[in-house]
DSSP file (Angstrom, degrees, kcal/mol; ACC not computed):
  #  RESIDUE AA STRUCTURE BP1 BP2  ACC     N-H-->O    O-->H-N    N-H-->O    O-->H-N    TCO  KAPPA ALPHA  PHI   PSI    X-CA   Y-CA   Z-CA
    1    1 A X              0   0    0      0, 0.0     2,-0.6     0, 0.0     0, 0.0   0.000 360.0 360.0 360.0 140.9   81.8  101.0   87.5
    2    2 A X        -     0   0    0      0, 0.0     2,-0.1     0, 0.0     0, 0.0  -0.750 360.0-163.2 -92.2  98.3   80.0  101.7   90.6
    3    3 A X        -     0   0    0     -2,-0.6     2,-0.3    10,-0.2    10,-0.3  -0.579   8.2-160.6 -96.2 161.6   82.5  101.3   93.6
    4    4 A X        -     0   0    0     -2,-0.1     2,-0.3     8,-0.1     7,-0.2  -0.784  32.2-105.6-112.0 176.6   80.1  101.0   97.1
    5    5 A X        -     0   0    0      5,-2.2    24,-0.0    -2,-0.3     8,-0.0  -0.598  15.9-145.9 -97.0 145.8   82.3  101.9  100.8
    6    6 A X  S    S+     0   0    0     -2,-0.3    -1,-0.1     2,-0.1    33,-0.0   0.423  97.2  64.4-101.9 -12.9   82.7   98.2  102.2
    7    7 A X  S    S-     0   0    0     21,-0.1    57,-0.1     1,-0.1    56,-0.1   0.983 124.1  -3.8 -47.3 -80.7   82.3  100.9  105.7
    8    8 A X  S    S-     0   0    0     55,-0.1    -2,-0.1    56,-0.0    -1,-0.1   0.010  88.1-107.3 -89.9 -21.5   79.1  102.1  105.3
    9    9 A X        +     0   0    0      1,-0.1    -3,-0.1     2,-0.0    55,-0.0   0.277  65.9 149.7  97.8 -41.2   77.4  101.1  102.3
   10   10 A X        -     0   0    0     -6,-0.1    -5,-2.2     1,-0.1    -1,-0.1  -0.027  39.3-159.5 -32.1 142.3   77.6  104.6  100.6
   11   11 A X  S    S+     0   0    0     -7,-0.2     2,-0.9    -3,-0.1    -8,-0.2   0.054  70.7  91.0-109.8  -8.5   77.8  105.1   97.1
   12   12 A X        +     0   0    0      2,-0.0    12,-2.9     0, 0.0     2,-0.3  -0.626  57.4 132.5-110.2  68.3   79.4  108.8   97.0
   13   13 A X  E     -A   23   0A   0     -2,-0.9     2,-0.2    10,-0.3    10,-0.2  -0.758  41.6-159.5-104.3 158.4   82.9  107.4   96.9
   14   14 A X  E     -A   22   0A   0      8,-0.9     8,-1.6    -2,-0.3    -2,-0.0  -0.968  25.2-102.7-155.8 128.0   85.3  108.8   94.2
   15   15 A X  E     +     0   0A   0     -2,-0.2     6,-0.3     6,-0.2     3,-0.1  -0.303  41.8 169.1 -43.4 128.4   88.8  107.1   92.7
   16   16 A X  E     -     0   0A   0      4,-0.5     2,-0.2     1,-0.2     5,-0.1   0.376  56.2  -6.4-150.0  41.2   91.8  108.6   94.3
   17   17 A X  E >  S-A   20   0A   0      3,-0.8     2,-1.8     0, 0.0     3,-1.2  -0.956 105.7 -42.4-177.0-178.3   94.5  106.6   93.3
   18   18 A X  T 3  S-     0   0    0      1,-0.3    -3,-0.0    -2,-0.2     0, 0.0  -0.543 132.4 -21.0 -76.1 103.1   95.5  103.5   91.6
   19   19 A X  T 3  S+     0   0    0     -2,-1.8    13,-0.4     1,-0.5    -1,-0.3   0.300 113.8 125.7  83.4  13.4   92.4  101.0   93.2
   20   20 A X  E <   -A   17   0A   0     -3,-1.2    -3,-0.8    11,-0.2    -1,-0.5  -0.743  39.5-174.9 -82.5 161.8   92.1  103.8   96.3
   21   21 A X  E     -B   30   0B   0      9,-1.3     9,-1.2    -6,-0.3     2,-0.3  -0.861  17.4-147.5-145.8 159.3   88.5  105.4   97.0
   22   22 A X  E     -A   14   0A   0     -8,-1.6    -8,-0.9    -2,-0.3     2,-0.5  -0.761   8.2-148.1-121.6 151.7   87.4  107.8   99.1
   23   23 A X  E  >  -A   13   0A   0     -2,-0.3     4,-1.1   -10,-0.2   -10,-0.3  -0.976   1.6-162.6-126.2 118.6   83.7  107.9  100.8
   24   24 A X  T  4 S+     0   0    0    -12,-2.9   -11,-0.1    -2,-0.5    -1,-0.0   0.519  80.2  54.3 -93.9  11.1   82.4  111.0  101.3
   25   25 A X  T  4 S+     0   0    0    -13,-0.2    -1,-0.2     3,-0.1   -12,-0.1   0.710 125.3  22.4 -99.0 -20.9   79.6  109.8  104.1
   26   26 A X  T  4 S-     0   0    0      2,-0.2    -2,-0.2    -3,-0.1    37,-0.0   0.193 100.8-136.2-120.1  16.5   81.7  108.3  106.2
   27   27 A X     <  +     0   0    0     -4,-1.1    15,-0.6     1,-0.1     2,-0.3   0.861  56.7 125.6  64.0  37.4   85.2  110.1  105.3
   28   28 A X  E     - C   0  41B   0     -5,-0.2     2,-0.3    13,-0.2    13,-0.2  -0.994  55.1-127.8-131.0 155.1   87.4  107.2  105.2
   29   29 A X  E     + C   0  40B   0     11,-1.4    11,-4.1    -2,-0.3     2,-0.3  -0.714  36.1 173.9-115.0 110.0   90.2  105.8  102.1
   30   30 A X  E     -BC  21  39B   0     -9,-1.2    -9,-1.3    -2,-0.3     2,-0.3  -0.804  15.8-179.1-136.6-148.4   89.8  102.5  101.2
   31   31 A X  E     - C   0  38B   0      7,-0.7     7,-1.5    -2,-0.3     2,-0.4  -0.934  17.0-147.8-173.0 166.2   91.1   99.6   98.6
   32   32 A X  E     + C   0  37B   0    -13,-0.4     5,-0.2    -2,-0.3     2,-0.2  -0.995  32.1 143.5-152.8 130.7   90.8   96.4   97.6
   33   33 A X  S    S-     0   0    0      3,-1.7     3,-0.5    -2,-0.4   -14,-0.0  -0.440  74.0 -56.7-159.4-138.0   93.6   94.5   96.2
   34   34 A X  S    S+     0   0    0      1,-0.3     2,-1.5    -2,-0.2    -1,-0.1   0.938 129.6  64.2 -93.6 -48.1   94.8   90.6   96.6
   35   35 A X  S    S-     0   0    0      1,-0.1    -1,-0.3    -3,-0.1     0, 0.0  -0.016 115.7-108.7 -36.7  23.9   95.0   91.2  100.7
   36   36 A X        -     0   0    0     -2,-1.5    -3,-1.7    -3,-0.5     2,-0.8  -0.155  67.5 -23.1  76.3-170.5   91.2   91.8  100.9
   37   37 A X  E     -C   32   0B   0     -5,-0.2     2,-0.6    -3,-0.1    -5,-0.3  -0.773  61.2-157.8 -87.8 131.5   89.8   95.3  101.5
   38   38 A X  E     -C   31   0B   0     -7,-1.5    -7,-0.7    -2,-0.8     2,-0.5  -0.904  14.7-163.3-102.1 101.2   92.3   97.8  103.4
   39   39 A X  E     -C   30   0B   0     -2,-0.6    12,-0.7    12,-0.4     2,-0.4  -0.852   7.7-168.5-125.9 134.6   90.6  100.5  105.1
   40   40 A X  E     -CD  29  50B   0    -11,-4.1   -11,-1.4    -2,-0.5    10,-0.2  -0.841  24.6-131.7-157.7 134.9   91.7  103.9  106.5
   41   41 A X  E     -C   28   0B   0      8,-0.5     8,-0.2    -2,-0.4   -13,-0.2  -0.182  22.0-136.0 -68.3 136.6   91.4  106.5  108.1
   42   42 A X        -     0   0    0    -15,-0.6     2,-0.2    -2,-0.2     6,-0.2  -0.417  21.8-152.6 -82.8 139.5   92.2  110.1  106.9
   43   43 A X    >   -     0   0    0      4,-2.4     3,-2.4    -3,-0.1    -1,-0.1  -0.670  28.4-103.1 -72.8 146.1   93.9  112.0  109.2
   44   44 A X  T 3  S+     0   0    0      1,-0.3    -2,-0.1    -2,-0.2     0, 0.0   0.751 122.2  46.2 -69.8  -9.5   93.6  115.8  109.4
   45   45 A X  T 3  S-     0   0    0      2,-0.1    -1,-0.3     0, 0.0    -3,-0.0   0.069 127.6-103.4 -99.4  16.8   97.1  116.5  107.7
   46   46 A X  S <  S+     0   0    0     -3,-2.4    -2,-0.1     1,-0.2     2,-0.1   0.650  77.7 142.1  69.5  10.6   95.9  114.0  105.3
   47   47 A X        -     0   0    0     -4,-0.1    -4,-2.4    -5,-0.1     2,-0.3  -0.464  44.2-119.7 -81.7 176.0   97.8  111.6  106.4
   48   48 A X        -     0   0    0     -6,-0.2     2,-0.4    -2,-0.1    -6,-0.1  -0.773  14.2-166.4-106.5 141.1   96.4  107.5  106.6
   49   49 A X        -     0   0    0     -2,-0.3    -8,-0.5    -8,-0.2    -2,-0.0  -0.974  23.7-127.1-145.0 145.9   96.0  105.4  109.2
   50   50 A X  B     -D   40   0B   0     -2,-0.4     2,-0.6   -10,-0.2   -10,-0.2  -0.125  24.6-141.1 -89.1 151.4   95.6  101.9  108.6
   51   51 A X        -     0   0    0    -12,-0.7     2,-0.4     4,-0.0   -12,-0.4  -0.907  12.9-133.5-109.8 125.2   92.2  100.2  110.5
   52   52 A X    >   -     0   0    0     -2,-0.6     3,-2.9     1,-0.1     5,-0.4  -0.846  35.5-100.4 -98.0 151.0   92.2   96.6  112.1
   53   53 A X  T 3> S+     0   0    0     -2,-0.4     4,-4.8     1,-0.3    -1,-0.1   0.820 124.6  59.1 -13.2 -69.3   89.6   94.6  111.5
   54   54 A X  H 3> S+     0   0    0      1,-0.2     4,-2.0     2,-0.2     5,-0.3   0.952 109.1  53.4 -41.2 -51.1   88.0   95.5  115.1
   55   55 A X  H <> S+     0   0    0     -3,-2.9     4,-0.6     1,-0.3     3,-0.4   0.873 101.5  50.3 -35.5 -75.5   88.0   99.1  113.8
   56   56 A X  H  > S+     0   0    0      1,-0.2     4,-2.9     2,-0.2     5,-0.3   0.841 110.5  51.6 -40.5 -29.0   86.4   98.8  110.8
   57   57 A X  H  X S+     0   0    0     -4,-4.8     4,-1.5    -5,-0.4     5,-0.3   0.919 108.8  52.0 -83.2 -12.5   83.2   96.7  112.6
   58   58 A X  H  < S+     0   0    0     -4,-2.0     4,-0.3    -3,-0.4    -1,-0.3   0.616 113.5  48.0 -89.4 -15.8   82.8   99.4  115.3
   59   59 A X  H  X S+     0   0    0     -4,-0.6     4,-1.5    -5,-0.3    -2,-0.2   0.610 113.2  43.0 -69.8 -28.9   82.6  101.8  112.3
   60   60 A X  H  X S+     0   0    0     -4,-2.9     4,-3.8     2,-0.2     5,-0.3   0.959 113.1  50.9 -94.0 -38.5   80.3  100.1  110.4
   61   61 A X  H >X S+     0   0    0     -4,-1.5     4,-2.6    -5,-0.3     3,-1.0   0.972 116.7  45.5 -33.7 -97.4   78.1   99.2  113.4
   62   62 A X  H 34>S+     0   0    0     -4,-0.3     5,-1.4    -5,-0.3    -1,-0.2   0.799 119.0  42.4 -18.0 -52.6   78.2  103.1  114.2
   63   63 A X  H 3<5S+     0   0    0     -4,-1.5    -1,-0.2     1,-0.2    -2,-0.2   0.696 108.1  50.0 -77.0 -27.2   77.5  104.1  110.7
   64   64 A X  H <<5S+     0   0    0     -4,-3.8    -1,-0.2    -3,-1.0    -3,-0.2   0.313 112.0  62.6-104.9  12.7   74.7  101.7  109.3
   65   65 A X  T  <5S-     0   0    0     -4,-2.6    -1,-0.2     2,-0.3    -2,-0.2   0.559 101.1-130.1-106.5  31.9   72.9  102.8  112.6
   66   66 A X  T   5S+     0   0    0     -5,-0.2     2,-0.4     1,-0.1    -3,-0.2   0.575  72.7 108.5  59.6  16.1   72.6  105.9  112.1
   67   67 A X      < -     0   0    0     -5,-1.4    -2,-0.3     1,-0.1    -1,-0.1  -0.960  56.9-140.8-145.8 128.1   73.9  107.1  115.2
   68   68 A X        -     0   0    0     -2,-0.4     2,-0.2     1,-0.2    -1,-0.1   0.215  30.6 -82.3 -71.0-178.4   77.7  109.0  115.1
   69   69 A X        -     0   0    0     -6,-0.0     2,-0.3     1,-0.0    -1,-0.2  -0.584  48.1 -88.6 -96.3 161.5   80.4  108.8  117.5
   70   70 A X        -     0   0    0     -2,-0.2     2,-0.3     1,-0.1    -1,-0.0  -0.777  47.0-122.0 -71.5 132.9   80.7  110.6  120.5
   71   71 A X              0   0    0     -2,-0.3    -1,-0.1     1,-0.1    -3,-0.0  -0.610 360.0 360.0-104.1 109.1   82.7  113.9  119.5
   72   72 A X              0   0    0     -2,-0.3    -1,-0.1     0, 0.0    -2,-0.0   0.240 360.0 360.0 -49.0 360.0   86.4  114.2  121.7
């Protein structure tokens, strides 16, 4: 089964847990469960942090326009 990122659109996601995925175009971990989709971002010690709603749509905006964020 062909999972797509609910971010981005991307297809180069990979299982990496029971119902987690990974997206490897826009880097972020998400899942899908009885709550809806649950999406988050990887932190550089690999930790997660959980996205609200607003979060994701200013990610997906950013992502399906082809144009990044500003870099901090």
């Amino acid at each position: 089964m062909e999972v797509v990122c609910p971010v981005c659109g991307g297809r180069a996601t990979g299982r990496v847990g029971s119902g987690q995925y990974y997206c490897w175009d826009c880097c972020v971990e998400f899942s899908a469960g009885r709550r809806g989709v649950q999406v988050y971002r990887v932190e550089e010690d690999g930790s997660l942090v959980h996205l609200r709603p607003e979060e994701v749509r200013e990610l997906t905006g950013v992502r399906r326009s082809g144009d990044h964020p500003p870099r901090t």
